[in-house]
DRENTORKOL-3810 file (N, C-alpha, C; in nm, 4 decimals):
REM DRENTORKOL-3810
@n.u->12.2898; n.v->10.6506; n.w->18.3907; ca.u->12.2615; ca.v->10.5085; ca.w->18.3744; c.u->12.2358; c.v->10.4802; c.w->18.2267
@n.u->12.2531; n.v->10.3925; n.w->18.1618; ca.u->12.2958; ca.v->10.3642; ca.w->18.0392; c.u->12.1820; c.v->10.3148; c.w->17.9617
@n.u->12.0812; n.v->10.2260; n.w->18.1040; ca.u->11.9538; ca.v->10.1454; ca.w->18.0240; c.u->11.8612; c.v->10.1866; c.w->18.1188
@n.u->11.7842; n.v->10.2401; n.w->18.0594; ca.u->11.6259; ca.v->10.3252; ca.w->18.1054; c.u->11.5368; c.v->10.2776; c.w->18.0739
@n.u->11.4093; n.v->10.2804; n.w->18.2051; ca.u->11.3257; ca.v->10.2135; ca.w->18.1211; c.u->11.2240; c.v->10.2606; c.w->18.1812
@n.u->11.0868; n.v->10.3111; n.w->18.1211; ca.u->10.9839; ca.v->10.3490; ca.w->18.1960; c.u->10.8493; c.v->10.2875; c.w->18.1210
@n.u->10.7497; n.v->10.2874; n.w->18.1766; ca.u->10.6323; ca.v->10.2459; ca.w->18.1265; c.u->10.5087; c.v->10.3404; c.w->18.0768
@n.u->10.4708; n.v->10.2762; n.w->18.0054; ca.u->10.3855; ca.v->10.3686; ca.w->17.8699; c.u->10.2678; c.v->10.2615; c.w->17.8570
@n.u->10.1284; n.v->10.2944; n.w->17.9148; ca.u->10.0254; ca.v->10.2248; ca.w->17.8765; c.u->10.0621; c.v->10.0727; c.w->17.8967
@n.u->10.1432; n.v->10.0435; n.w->18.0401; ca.u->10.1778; ca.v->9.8968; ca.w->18.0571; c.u->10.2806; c.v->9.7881; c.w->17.9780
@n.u->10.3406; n.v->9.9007; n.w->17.8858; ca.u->10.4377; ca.v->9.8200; ca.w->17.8468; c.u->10.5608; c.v->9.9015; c.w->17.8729
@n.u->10.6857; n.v->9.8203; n.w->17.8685; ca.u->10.7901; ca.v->9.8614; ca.w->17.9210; c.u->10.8665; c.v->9.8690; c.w->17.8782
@n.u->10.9379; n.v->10.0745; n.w->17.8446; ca.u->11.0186; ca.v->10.0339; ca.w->17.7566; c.u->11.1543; c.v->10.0323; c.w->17.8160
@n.u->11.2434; n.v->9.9651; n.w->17.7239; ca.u->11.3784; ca.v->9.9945; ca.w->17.7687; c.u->11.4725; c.v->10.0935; c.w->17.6707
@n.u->11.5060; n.v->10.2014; n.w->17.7202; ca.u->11.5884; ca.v->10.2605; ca.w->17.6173; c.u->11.7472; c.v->10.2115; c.w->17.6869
@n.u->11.8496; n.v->10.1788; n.w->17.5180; ca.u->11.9645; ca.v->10.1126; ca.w->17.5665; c.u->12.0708; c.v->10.2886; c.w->17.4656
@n.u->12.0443; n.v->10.3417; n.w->17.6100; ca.u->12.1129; ca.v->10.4666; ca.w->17.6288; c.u->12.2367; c.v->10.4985; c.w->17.5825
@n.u->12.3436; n.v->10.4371; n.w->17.4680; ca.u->12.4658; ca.v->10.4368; ca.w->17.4399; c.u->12.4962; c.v->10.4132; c.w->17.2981
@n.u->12.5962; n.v->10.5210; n.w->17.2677; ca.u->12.6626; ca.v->10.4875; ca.w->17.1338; c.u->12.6710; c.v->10.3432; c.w->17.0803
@n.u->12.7431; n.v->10.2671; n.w->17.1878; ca.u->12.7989; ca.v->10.1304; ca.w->17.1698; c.u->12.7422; c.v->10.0384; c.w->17.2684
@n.u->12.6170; n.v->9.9074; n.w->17.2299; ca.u->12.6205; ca.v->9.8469; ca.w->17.3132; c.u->12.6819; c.v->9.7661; c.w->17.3398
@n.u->12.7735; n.v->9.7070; n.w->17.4420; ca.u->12.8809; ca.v->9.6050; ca.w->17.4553; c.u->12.8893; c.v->9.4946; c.w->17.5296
@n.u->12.9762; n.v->9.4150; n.w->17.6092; ca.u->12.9639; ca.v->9.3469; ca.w->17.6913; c.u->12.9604; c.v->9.4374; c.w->17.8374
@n.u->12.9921; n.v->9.5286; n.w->17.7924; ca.u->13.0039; ca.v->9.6098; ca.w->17.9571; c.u->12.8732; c.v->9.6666; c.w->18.0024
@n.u->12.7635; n.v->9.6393; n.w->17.9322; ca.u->12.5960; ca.v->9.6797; ca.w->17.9638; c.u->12.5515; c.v->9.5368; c.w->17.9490
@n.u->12.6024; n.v->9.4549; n.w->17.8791; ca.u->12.5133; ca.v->9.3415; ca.w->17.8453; c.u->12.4109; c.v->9.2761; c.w->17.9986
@n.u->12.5360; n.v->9.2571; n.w->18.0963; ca.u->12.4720; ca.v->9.1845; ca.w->18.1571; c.u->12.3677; c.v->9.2552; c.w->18.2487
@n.u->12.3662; n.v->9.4238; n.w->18.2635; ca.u->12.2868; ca.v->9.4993; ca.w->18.3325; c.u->12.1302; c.v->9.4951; c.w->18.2750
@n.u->12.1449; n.v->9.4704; n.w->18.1447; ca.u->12.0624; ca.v->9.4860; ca.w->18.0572; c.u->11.9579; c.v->9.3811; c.w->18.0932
@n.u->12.0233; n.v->9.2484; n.w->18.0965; ca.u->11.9397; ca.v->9.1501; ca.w->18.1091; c.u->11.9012; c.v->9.1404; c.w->18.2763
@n.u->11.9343; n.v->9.2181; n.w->18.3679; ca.u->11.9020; ca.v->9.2355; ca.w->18.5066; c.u->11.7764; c.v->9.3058; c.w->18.4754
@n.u->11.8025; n.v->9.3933; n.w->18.3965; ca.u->11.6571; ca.v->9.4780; ca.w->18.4369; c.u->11.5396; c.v->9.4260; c.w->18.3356
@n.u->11.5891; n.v->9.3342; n.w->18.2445; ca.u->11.4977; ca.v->9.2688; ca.w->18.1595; c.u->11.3930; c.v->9.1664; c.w->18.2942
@n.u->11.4837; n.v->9.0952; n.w->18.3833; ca.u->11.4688; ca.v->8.9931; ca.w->18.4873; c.u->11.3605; c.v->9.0651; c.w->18.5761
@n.u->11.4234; n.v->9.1932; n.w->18.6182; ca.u->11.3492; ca.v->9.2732; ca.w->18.6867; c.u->11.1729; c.v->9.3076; c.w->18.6746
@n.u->11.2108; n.v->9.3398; n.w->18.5192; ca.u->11.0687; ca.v->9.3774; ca.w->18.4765; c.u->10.9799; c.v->9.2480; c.w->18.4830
@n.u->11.0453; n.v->9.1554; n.w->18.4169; ca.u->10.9356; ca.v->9.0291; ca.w->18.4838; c.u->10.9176; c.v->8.9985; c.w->18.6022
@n.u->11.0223; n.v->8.9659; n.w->18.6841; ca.u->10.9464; ca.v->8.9623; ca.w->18.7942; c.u->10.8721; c.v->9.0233; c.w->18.8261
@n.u->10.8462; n.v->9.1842; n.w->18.8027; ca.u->10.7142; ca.v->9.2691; ca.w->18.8401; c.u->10.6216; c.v->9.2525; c.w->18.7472
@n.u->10.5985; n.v->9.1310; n.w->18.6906; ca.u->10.4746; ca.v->9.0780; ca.w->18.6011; c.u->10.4876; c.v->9.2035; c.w->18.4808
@n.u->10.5908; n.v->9.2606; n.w->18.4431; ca.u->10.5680; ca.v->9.3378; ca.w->18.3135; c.u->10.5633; c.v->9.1728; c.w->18.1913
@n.u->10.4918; n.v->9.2259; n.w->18.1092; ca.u->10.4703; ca.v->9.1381; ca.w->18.0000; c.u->10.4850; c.v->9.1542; c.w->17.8803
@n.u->10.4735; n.v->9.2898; n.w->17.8207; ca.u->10.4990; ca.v->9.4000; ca.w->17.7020; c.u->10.6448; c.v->9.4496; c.w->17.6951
@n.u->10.7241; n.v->9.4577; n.w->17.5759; ca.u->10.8232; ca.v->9.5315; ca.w->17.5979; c.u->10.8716; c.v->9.5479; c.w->17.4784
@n.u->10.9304; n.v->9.7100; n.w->17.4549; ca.u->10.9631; ca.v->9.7379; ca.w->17.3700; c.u->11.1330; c.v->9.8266; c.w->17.3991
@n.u->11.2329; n.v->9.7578; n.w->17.3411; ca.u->11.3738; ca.v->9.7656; ca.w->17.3748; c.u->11.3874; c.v->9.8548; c.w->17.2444
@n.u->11.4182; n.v->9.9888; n.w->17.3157; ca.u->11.4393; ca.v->10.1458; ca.w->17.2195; c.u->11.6385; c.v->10.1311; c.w->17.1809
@n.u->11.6586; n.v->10.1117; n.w->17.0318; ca.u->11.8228; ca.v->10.0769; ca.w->17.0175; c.u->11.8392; c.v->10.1958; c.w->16.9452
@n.u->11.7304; n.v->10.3436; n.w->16.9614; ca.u->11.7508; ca.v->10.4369; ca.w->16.8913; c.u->11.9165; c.v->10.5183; c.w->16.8436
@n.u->11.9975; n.v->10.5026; n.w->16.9939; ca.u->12.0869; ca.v->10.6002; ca.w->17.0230; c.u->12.2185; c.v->10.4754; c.w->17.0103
@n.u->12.1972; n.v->10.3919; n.w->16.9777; ca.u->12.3076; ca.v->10.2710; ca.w->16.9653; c.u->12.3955; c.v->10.2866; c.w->16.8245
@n.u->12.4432; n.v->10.3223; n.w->16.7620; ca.u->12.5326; ca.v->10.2699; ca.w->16.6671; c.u->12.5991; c.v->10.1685; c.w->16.6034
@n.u->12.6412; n.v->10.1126; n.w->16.7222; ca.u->12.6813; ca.v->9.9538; ca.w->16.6829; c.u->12.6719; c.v->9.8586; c.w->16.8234
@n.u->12.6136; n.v->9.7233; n.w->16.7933; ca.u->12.5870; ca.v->9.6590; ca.w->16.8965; c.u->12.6937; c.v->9.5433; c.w->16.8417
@n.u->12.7882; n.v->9.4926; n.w->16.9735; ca.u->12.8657; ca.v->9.3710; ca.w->16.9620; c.u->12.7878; c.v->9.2625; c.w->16.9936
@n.u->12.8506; n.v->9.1386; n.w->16.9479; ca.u->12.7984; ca.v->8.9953; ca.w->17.0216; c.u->12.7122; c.v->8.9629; c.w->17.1303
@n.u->12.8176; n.v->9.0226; n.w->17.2146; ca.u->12.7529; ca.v->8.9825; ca.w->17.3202; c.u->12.6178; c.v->9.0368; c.w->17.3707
@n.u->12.6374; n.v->9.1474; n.w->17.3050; ca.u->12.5046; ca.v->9.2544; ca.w->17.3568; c.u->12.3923; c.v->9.1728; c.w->17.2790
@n.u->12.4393; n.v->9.1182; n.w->17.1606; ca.u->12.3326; ca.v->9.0701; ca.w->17.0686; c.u->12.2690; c.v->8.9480; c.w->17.1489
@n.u->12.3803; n.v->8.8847; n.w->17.1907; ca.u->12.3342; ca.v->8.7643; ca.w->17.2604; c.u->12.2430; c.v->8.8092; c.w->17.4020
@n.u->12.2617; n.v->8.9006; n.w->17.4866; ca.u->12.1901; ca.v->8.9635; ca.w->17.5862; c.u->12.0186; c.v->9.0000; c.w->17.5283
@n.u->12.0035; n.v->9.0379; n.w->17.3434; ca.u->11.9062; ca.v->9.0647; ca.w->17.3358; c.u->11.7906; c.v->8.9359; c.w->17.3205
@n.u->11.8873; n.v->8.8053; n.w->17.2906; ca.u->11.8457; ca.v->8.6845; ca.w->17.2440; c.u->11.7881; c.v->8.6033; c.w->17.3397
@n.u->11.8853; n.v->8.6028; n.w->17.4682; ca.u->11.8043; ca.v->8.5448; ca.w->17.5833; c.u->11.7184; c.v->8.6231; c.w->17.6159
@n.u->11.6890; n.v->8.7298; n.w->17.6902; ca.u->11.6014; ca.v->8.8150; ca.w->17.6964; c.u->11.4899; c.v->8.7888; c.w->17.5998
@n.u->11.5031; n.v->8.7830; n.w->17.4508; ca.u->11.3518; ca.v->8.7456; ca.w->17.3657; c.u->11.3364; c.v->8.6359; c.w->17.4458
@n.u->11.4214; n.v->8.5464; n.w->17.4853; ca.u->11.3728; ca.v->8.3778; ca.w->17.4843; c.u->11.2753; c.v->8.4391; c.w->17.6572
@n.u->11.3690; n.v->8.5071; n.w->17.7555; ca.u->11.2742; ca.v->8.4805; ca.w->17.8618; c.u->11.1392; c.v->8.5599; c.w->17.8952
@n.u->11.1180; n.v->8.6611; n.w->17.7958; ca.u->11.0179; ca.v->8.7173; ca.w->17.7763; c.u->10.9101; c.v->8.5922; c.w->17.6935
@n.u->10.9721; n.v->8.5857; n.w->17.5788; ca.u->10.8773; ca.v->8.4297; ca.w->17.5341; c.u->10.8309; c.v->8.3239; c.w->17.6524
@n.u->10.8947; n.v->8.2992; n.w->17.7037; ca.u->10.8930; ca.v->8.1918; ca.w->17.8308; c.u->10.7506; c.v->8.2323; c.w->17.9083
@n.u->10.7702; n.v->8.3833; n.w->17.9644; ca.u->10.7087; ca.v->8.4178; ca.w->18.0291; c.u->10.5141; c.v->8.4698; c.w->17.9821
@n.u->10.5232; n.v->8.4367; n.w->17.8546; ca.u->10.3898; ca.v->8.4576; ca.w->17.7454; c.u->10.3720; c.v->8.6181; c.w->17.7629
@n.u->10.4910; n.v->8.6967; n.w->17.7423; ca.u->10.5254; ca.v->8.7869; ca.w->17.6870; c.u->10.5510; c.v->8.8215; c.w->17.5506
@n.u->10.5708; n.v->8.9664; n.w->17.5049; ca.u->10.5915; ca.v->8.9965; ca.w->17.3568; c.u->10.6679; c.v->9.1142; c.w->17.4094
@n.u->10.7090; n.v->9.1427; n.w->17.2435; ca.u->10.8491; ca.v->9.2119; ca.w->17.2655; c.u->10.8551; c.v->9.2848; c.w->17.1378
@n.u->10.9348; n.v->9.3950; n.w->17.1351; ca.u->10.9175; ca.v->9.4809; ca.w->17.0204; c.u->11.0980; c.v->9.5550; c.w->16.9977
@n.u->11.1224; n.v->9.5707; n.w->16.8937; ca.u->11.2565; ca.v->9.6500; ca.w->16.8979; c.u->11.2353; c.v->9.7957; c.w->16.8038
@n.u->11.2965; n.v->9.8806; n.w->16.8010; ca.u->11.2904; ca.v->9.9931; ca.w->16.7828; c.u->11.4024; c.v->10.0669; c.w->16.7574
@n.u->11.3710; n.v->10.1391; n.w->16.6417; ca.u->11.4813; ca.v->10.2768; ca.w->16.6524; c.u->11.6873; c.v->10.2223; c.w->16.5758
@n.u->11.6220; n.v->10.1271; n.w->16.4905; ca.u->11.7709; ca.v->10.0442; ca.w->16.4637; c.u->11.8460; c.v->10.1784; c.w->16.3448
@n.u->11.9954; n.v->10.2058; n.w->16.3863; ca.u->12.0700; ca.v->10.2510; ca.w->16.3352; c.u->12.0780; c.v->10.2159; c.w->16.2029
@n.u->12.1531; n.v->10.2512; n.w->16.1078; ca.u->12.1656; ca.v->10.1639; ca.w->15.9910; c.u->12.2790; c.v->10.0162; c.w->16.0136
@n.u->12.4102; n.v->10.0863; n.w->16.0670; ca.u->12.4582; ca.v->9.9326; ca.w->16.1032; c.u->12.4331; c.v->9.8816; c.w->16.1895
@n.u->12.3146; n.v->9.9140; n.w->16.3001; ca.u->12.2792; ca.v->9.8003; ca.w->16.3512; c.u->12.1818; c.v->9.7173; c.w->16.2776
@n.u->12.0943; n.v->9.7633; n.w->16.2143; ca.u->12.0306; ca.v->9.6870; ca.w->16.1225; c.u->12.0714; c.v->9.6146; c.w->16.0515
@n.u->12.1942; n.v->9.6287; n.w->15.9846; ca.u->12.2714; ca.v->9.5470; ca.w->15.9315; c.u->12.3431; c.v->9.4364; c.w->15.9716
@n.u->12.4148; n.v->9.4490; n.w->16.1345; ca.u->12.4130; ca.v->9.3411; ca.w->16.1996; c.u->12.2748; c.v->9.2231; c.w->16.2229
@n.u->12.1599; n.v->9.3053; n.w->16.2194; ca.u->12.0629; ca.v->9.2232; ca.w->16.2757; c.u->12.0236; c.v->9.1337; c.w->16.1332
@n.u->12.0458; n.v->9.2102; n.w->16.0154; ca.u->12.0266; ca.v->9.0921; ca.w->15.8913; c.u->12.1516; c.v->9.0275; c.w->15.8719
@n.u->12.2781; n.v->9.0586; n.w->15.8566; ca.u->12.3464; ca.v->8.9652; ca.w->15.8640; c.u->12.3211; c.v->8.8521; c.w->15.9597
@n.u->12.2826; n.v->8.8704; n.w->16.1084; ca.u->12.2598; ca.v->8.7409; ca.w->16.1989; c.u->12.1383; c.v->8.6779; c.w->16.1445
@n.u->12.0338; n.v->8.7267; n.w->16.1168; ca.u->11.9302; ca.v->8.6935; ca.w->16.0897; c.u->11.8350; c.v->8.7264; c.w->16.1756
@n.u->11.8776; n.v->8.8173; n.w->16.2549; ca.u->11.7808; ca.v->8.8419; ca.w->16.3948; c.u->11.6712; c.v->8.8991; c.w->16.3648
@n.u->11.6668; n.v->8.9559; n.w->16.2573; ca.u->11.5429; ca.v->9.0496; ca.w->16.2148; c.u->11.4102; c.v->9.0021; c.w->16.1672
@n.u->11.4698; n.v->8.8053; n.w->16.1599; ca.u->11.3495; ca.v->8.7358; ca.w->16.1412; c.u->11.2895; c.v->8.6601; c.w->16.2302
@n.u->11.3577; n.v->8.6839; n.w->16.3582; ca.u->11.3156; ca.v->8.6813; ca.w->16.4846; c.u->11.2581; c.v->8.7351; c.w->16.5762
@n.u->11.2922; n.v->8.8392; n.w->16.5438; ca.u->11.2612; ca.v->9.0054; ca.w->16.6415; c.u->11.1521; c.v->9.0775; c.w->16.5518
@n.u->11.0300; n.v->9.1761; n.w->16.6228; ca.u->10.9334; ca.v->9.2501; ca.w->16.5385; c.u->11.0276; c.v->9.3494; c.w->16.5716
@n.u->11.0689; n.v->9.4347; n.w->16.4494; ca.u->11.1289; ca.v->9.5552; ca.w->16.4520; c.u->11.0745; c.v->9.6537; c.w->16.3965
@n.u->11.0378; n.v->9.7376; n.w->16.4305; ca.u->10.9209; ca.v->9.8315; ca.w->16.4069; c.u->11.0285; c.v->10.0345; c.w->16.4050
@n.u->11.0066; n.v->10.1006; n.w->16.2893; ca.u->11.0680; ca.v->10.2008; ca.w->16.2965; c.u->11.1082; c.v->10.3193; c.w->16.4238
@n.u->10.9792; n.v->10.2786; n.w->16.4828; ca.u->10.9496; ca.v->10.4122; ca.w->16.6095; c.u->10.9113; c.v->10.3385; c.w->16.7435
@n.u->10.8625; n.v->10.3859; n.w->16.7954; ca.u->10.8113; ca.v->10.3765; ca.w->16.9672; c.u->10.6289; c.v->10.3413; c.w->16.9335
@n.u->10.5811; n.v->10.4462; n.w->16.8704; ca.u->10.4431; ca.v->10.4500; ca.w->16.8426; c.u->10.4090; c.v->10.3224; c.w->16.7790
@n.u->10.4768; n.v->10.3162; n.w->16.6298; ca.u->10.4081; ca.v->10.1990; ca.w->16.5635; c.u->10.4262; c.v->10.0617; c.w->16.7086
@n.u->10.5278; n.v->10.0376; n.w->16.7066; ca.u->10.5336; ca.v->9.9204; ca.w->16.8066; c.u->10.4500; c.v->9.9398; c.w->16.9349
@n.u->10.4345; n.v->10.0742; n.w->16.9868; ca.u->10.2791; ca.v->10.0244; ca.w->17.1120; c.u->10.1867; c.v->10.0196; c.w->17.0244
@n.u->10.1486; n.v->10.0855; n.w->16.9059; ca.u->10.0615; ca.v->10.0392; ca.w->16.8436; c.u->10.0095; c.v->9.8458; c.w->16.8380
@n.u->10.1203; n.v->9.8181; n.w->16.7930; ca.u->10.1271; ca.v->9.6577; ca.w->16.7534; c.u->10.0970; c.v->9.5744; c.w->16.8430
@n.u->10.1374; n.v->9.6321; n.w->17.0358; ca.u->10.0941; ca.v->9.6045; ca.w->17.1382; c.u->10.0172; c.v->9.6001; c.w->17.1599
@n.u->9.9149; n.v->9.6670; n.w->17.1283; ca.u->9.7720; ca.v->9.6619; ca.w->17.1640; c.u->9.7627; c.v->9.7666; c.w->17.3017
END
């Protein structure tokens, strides 16, 4: 399975398990984003350690997802950015949207 996700001190992470994230995970992605809220998760930290390059759409999968975690008076954390994914995320500007934090630790840290 491609997107994993287990919980750590109540927050939830998701690791997005793939070289390439694409449209062909996007929409699984945001199922289990759905998922976790409905089970009142509220914390989350989306691990893009093992990603290389993320397309559009995936980007856009990460965008609603911030929005319905926001919705839900949730917080959210990203992690583990490649170099060109990082680079996608400043070219979009996402990085001034998103807390992106180097590791797993600092960001539960930031969680509280």
């Amino acid at each position: 399975m491609p997107i994993l996700t287990e919980t750590i001190d109540g927050v939830s992470v998701i690791l997005v398990d793939l070289e390439r994230a694409t449209n062909t995970v996007a929409e699984s992605f945001k199922y289990n984003i759905n998922f976790e809220l409905a089970a009142d998760s509220n914390k989350f930290i989306f691990d893009l350690s093992k990603c290389e390059f993320i397309d559009s759409t995936f980007l856009s999968a990460l965008v609603i997802s911030y929005k319905r975690i926001a919705e839900a008076g949730g917080k959210l954390r990203i992690v583990g950015l490649k170099p060109a994914v990082e680079s996608m995320f400043q070219l979009t500007r996402l990085n001034k949207i998103f807390d992106v934090f180097a590791d797993e630790k600092e960001a539960l840290k930031s969680l509280g």
